[in-house]
C-alpha beads as a LAMMPS data file, in Angstrom:
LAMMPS data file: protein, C-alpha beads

76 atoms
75 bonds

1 atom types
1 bond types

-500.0 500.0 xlo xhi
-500.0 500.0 ylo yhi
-500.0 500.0 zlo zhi

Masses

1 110.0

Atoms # bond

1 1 1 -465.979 -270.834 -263.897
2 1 1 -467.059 -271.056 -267.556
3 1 1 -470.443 -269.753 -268.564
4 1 1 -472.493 -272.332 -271.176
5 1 1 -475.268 -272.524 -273.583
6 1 1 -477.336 -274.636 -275.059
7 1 1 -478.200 -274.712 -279.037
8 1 1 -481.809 -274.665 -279.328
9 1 1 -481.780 -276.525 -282.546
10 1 1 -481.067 -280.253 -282.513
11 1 1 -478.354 -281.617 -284.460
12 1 1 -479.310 -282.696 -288.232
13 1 1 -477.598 -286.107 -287.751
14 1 1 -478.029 -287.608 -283.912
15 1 1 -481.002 -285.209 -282.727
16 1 1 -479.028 -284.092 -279.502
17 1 1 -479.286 -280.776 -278.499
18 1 1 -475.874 -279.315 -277.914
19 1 1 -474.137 -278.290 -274.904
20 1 1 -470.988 -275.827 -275.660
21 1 1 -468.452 -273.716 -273.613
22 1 1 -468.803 -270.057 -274.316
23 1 1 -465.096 -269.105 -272.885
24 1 1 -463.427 -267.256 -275.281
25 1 1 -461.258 -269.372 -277.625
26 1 1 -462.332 -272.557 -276.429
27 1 1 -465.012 -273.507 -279.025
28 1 1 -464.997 -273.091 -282.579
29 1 1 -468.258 -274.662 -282.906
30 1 1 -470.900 -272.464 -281.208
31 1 1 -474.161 -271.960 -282.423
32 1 1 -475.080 -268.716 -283.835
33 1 1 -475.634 -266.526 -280.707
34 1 1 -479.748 -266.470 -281.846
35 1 1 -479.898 -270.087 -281.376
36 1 1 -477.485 -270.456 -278.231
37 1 1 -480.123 -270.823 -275.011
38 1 1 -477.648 -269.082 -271.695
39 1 1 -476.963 -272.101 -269.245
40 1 1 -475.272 -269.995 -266.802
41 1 1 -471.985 -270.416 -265.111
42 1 1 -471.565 -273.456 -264.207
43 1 1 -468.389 -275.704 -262.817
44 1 1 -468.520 -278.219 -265.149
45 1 1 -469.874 -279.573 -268.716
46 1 1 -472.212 -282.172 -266.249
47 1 1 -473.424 -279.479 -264.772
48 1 1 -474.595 -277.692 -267.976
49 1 1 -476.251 -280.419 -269.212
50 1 1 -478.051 -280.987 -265.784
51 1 1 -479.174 -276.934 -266.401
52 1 1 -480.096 -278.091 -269.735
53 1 1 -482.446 -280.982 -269.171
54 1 1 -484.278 -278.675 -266.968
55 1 1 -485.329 -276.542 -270.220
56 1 1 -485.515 -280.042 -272.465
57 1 1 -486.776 -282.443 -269.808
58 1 1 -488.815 -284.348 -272.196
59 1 1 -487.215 -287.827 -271.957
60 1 1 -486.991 -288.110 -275.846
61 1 1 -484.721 -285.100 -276.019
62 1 1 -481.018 -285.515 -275.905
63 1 1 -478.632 -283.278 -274.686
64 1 1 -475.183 -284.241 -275.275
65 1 1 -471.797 -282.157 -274.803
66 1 1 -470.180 -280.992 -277.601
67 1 1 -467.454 -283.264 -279.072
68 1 1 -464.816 -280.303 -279.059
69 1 1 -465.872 -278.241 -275.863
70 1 1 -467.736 -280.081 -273.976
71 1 1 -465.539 -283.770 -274.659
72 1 1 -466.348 -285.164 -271.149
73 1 1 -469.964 -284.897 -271.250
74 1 1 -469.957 -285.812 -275.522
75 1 1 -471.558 -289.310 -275.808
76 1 1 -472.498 -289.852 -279.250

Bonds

1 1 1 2
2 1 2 3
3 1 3 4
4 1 4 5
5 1 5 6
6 1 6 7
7 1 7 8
8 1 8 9
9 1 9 10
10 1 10 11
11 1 11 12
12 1 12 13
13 1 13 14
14 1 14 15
15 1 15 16
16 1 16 17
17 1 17 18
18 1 18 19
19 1 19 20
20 1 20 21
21 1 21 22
22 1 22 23
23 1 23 24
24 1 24 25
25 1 25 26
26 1 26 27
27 1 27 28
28 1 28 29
29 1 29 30
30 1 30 31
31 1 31 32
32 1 32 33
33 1 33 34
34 1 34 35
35 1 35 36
36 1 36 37
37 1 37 38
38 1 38 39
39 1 39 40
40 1 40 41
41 1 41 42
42 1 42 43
43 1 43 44
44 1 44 45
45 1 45 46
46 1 46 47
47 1 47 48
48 1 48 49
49 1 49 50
50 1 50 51
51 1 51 52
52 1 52 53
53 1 53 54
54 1 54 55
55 1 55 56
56 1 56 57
57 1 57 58
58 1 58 59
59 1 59 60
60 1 60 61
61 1 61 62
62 1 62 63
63 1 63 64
64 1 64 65
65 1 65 66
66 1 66 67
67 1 67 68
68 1 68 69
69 1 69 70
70 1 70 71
71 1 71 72
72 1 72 73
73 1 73 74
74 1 74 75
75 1 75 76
């Protein structure tokens, strides 16, 4: 099972707080490891952002997958 993180810093554009796939290889995209928030092994991209709203569960944040990693769980 792949272990993920969270980027603590909000995307410039959009605002969402990232979701990414720390498996070696996978992403090219990760946040620098002093921003990246440890998720945990988890089974799935859904279930990384379900760990993640628990840390962001303000209703105004957004946590979204990231587009390359995370492509099931990207929305916008």
């Amino acid at each position: 099972m792949p272990r993920y993180c969270l980027n603590q810093n909000p995307q410039t554009e959009s605002g969402d707080y990232e979701v990414h796939d720390l498996t070696p290889n996978v992403c090219r995209h990760l946040p620098h490891p002093a921003n990246q928030i440890d998720l945990g092994v988890c089974n799935n991209c859904h279930e990384a952002i379900a760990a993640a709203k628990k840390i962001y569960p303000e209703e105004s944040a957004t946590i979204n997958g990231c587009a390359y990693c995370c492509e099931p769980c990207h929305t916008s």
